[in-house]
C-alpha positions in Angstrom: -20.0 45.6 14.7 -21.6 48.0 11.9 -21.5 50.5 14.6 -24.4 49.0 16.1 -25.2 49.6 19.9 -27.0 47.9 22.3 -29.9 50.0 22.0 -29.5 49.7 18.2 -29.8 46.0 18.4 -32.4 46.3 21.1 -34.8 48.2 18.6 -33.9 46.1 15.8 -34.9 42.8 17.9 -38.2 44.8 19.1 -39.0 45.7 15.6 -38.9 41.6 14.6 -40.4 40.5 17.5 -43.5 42.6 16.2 -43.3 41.8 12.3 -42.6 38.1 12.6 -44.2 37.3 16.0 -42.5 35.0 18.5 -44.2 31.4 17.7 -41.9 32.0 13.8 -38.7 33.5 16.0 -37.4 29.8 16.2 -38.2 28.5 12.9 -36.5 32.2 11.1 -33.7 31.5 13.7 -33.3 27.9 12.1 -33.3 28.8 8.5 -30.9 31.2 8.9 -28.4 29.3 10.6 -28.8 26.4 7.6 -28.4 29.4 5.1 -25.2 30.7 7.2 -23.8 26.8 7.1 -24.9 26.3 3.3 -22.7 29.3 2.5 -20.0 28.3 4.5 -19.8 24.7 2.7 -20.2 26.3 -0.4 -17.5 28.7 0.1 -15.1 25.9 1.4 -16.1 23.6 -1.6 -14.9 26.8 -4.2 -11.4 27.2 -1.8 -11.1 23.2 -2.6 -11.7 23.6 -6.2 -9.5 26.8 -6.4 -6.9 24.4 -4.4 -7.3 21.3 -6.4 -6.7 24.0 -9.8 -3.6 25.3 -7.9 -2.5 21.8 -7.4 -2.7 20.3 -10.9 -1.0 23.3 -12.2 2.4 22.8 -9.7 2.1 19.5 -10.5 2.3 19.4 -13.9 5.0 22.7 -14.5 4.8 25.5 -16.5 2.6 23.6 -19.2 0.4 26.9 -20.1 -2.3 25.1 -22.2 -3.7 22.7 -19.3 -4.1 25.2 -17.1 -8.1 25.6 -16.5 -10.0 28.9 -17.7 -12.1 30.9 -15.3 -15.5 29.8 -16.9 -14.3 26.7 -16.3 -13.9 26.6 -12.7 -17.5 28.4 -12.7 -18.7 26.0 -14.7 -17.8 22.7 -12.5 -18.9 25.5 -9.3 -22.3 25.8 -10.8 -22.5 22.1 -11.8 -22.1 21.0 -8.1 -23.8 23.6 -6.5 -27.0 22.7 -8.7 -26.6 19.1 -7.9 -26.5 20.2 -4.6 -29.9 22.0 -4.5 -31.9 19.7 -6.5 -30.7 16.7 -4.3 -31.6 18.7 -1.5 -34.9 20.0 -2.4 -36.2 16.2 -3.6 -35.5 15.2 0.0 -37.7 18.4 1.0 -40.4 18.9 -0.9 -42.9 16.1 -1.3 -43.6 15.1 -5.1 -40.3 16.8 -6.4 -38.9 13.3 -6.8 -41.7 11.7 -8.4 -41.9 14.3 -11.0 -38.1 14.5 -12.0 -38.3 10.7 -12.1 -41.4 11.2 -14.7 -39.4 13.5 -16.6 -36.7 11.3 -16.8 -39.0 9.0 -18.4 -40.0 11.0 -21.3 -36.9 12.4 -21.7 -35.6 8.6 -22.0 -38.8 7.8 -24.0 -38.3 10.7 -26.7 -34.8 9.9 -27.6 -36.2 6.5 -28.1 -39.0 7.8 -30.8 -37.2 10.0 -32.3 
């Protein structure tokens, strides 16, 4: 594994223990398993996109001007990746929701006016 040893890993974990303290271990523990399970989904949710692309190409033959562009696939990948953050961080972070709702608001009221 990198070339690490035991006595290697046994320094790292010494070194963190120190920086972070132990009472933060468990929470730093947490948040990176989420961020190693966000990245998984992520990366499964591009294979299925990639997929789907491969798919609708067999499917409809050697038709060369349907086939999607690379800024297109990054495009959608973006697209639901963002949804994905901002639904996640109104369910986490108190006020978000009100205040994108607000916005919404004047975004609605200003096409109104103008």
């Amino acid at each position: 594994m990198f070339g690490l040893g035991i006595p290697e890993i046994i320094v790292i974990g010494i070194i963190i223990l120190l920086i972070f303290g132990a009472k933060r271990l468990p929470i730093i523990g947490e948040s990176l398993g989420k961020t190693v399970k966000e990245v998984r989904n992520a990366k499964k949710e591009i294979s299925d996109i990639n997929k789907s692309y491969s798919k609708e190409e067999v499917d409809e033959g050697n038709e060369s001007d349907v086939q999607p562009s690379e800024s297109d696939i990054v495009d959608t990948v973006q697209q639901k990746v963002t949804k994905q953050v901002t639904d996640k961080l109104l369910g986490q972070v108190p006020g978000i929701k009100q205040a994108k709702q607000l916005k919404d608001t004047a975004d609605k009221i200003k096409k109104i006016v103008s």
